[in-house]
N, C-alpha and C positions, 0 to 999 in steps of 0.2 A: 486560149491561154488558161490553164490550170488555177486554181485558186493560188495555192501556193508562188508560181511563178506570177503570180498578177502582184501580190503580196511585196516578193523580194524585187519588181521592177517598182512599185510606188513602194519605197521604204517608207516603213513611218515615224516619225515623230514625236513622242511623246514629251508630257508638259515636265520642261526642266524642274527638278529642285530648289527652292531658293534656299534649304541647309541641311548640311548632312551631318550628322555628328559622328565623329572618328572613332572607333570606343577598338580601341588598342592605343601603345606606345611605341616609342623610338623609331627606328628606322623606319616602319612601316605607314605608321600614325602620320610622320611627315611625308612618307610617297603618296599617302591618299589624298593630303592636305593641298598638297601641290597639284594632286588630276580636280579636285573640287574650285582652284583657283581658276586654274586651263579651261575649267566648263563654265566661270560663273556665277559659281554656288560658294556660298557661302561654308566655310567648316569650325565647326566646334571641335573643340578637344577635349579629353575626362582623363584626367589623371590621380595618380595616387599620391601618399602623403610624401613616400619614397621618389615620387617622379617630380615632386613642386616645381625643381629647378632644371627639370630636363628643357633641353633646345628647344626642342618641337612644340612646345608650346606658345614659341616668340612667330610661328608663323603661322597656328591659327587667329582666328579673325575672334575668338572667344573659347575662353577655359574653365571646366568645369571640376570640384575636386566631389571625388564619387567612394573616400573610403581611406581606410588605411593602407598600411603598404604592402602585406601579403595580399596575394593577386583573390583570395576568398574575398577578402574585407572589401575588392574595388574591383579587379578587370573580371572575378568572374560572378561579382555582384549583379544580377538581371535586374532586380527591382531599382537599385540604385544608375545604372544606365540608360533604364527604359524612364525615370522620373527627369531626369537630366536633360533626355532628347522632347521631351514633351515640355518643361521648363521654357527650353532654349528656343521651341516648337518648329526641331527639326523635323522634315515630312522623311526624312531618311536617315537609315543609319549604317554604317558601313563597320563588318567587322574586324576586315583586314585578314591575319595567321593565326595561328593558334588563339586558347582563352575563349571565346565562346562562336569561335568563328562555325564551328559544326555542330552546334549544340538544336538541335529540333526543336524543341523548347522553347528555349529563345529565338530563335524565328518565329515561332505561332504566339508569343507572348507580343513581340511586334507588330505582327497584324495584328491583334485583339487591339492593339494602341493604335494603330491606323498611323503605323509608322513602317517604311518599308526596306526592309531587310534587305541590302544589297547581295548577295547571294543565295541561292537555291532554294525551293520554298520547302516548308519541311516535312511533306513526305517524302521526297528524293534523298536528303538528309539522312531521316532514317533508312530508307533502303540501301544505300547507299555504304552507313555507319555501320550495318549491321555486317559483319564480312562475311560471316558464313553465309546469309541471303543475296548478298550483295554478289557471288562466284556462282550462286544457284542461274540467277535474276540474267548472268552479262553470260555465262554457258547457254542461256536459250535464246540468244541475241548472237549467238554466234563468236562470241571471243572465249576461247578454250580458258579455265581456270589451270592453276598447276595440280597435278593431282593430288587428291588429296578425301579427306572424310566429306562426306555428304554433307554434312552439317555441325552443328557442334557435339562434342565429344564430352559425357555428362561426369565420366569416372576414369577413374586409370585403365581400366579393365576395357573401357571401348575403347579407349587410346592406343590399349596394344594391338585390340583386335584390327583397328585401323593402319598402324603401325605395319602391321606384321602381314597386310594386304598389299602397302606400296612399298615395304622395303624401308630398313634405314639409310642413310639417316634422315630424320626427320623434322619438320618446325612447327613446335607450339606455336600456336599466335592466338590473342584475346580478339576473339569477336566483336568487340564494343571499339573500338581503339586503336591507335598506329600509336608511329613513332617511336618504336622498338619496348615499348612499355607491356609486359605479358606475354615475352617472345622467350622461345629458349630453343635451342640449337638442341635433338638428341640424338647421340651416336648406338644409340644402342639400348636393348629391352634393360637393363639393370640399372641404366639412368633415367627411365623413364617417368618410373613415380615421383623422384625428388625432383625433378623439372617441370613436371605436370602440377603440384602440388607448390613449390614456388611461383612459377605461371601468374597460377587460379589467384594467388597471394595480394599480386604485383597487378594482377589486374583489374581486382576488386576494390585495391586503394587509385587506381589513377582511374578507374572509367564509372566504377561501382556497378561493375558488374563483372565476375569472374569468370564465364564462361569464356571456353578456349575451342578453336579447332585445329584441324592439324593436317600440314599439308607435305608431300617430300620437299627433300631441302638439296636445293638443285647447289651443287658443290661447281663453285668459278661462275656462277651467274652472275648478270650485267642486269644492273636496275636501268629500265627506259620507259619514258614518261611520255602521253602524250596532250599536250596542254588543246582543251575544249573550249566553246563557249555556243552557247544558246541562248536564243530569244523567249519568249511568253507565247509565237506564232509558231511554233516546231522548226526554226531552222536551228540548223545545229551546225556547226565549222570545226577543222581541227586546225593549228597551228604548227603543225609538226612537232616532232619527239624534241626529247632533253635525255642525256644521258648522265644518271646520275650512282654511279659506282661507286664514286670515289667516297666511301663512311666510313662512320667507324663507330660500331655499339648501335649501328641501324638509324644514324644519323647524319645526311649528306654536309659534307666539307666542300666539296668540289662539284659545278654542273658545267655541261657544255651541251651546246647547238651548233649543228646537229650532232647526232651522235655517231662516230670514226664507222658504227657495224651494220649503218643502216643503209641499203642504198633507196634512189628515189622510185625506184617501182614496189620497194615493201612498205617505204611510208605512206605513198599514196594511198595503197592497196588497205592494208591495215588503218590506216586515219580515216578511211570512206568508214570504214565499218564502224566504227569508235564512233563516230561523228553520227553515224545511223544511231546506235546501241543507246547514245544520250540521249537525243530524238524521241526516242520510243519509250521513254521511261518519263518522259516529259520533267526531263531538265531544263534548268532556265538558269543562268549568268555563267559566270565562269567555274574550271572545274579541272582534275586533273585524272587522266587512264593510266594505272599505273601495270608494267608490262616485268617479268623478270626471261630474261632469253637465255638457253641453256646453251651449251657450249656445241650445241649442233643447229643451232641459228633458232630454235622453235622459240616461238614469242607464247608468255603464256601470264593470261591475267592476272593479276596481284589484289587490286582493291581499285576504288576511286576515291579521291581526296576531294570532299565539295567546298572548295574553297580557292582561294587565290594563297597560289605557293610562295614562298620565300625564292624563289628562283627563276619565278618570273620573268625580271628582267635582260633575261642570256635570250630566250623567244621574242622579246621586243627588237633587242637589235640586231637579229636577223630578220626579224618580218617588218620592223619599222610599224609595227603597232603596238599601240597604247593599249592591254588589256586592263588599267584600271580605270580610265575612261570611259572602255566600253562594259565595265562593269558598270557603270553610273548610269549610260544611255538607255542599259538593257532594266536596268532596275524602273528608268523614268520610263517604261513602257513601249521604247522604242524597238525598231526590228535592227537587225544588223548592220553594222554601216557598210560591210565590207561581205563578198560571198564565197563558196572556196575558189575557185578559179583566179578568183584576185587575191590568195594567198601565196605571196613567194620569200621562198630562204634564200638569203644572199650572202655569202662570205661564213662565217664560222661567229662562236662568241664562246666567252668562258665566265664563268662567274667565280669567285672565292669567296665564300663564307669567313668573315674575318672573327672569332670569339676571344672574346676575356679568358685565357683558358690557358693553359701549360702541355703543351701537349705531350712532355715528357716526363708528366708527374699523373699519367694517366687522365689528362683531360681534365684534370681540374680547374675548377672554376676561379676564376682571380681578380674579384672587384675591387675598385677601390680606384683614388685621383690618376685621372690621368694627366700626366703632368706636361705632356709634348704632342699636339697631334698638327701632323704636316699631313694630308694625303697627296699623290704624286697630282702635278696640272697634264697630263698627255693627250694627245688625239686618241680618238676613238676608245676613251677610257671611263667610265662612270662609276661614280661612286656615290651609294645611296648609304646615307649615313646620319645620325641624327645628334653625333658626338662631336666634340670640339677640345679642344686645350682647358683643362682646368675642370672639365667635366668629371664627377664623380659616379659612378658604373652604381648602381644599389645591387646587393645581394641577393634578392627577391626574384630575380626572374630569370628568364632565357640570357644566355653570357653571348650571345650575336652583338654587335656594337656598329659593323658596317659592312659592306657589301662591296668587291669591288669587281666590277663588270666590264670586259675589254673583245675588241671586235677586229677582224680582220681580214682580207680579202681569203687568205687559206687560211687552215689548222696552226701549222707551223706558224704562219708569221703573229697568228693570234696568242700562241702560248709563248713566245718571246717576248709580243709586248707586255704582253698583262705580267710575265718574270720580273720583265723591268721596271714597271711601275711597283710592284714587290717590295721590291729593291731601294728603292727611293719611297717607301711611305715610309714615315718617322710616327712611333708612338711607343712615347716612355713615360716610366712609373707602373704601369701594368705589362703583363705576360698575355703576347696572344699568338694565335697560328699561324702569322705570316711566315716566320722560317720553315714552318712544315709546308705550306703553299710554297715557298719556292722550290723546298727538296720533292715534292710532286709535281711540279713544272719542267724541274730537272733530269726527272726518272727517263731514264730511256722507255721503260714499259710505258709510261704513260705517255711520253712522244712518240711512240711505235701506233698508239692506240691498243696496245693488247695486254687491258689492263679488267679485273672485276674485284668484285664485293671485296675481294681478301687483300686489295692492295693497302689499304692503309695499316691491317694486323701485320703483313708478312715485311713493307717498307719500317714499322716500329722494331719488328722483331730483328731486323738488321741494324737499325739505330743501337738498339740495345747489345748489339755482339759488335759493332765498334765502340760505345762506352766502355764496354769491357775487356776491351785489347782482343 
């Protein structure tokens, strides 16, 4: 028997945690609170002056306040988190989504505290953050990047010459950063410096650093993800894809499991090699491949996201695993509990990003009392959420509020129910996306499945030509 196969036949064990301190909010803050209950472990919480009165604070077991209410002064305060979890003398810390969840940094700031950072340790981080190394790094591991510049692109001037090698049109994007933060769509050499120059702007304020590279910009591409996870021993799994099209501004609204364009000999095929490509780079906890497929089926790399996704839970219930569980077991030292062979997708799942938002005043953000919240009770329906009746939304951060997650033995019957749970969730006093989630439930393209990036610009831009007769 091979090392490795001696390995994953005696899995191991490592010494549980007895506290993990939570260092995110809302929705998430309580889905970790809850896998830290399910293991045993104790969870602190850290919250801001803006979150005092948030939910999620009534289920951990102890709350810590780390700052005022912009997320500088507290969630992305290091000193003030890492003194917190040593206070409380958490052996762990978990960072959830966004806010410092892919910061290097703060990973190596934790181990210097001999506190252990529930995801990825932080050279992978950086390899990983940096995109232009990051498409270098996973093209000699064998997953094709989109084409695009070599590397980063230092002036306007290499930008065309790059440009004007793959053809327009073309996509900025900030090397340091997602999230659609330093992205700019260009159609052409005469927009190229105001977009290049905007960019560099836009990306120096959100990553602090402005460097851009630039790839073609594949027109009707499908975003498809496929969710990782690895041990500290090199085993690495993949969980199958997420299809996540449905944005708008390069921010997913809508996921689903599995995705309508994938069948199971290119997931398998493709997830072997993702599952290698992590492996080899000596990744460790959970993580996300991100894939963009051109309208001629080719799959082609996009970035990795090292962290655990906000959409997570549509891969749970189709595989019926817990990945923030086995973020906890892999961070206590453990080898995998599960290997790919014993990974399967059963039935369909859909996720809806539910936000504080308008969707008809350009997304804007709409905090403030919520004065009625009912979510629907259905089978095969979950909702992760950290909101309640009476709850007041703060201004301050991501306008997400709750998650609603629905399963079904097909496609079809899974986008009916989760419609109708839609339909029966009550929440008034604030503006959010449910009636947009119904009218993209609704869409024929999106029940056909033959649906990409531009579904939510081109379903607005119909919205808009019946507002106006």
């Amino acid at each position: 028997m091979t090392i490795l196969g001696y390995i994953m036949s005696e899995r191991k064990l490592g010494a549980m945690f007895r506290s993990i301190l939570v260092a995110n909010r809302g929705e998430i803050a309580l889905r970790i609170i809850r896998a830290c209950h399910d293991l045993g472990v104790r969870a602190v919480a850290v919250y801001s002056e803006a979150d005092r009165s948030s939910p999620h604070l009534e289920a951990a077991d102890e709350a810590v306040c780390i700052g005022g209410a912009r997320s500088s002064e507290s969630y992305l305060n290091m000193e003030a988190i890492i003194q917190a979890a040593l206070q409380k003398e958490c052996q762990a810390l978990h960072p959830g989504y966004g806010f410092l969840a892919e910061n290097a940094l703060f990973s190596a700031l934790c181990a210097q505290s001999k506190i252990t950072f529930i995801g990825p340790p932080p050279h992978a981080i950086r390899l990983m953050g940096d995109k232009a190394r990051a498409r270098r790094t996973m093209k000699e591991l064998g997953l094709d990047p989109i084409p695009g510049s070599e590397g980063v692109v230092r002036s306007v001037e290499e930008a065309k010459e790059a440009a004007s090698a793959i053809g327009y049109p073309v996509l900025l994007k900030a090397s340091a950063g997602g999230g659609g933060k330093g992205m700019r769509v260009v159609e052409s050499e005469r927009d190229l410096e105001h977009a290049f120059n905007e960019a560099c702007l836009e990306a120096e304020k959100a990553f602090g650093n402005p460097s851009l590279y630039l790839e073609k910009y594949i027109v009707n591409g499908r975003h498809i993800e496929f969710q990782v996870i690895a041990d500290a021993y090199g085993n690495a799994i993949h969980l199958g894809e997420r299809e996540c099209s449905i944005q708008r501004s390069h921010q997913k609204l809508l996921e689903e499991s599995p995705s309508p364009v994938i069948d199971a000999g290119t997931r398998n095929q493709l997830g072997s090699r993702v599952a290698r490509a992590v492996a080899a780079i000596g990744y460790v906890n959970a993580g996300t491949v991100e894939f963009l497929r051109d309208e001629d089926g080719n799959l082609y790399f996009m970035e990795m996201n090292t962290r655990l996704q906000v959409e997570h839970p549509v891969t749970e219930m189709v595989t019926g695993f817990d990945i923030v569980k086995e973020q906890i077991r892999v961070a206590a030292n453990c080898t995998l509990s599960i290997n790919q062979d014993e990974v399967n997708l059963t039935g369909h799942a859909i996720e809806c990003r539910i936000n504080a938002e308008d969707p008809e005043n350009g997304f804007k953000p709409d905090p403030g009392k919520v004065e009625k919240f009912e979510p629907p009770s259905f089978d095969s329906v979950r909702i992760d959420t950290h909101v309640r009746t009476g709850y007041t939304i703060p201004p301050f951060y991501d306008s997400l509020i709750c998650k609603l997650i629905g399963h079904g033995s097909t496609r079809k019957e899974t986008i009916e129910r989760v419609r109708r749970a839609l339909e029966n969730f009550t929440i008034s006093g604030i503006k959010t996306t449910v009636p947009l989630h119904i009218a993209i439930l609704s869409s024929p393209a999106f029940q056909e499945g033959s649906y990409s990036t531009r579904f939510i610009p081109e379903l607005l831009e119909a919205w808009e030509r019946e507002k106006n007769g």
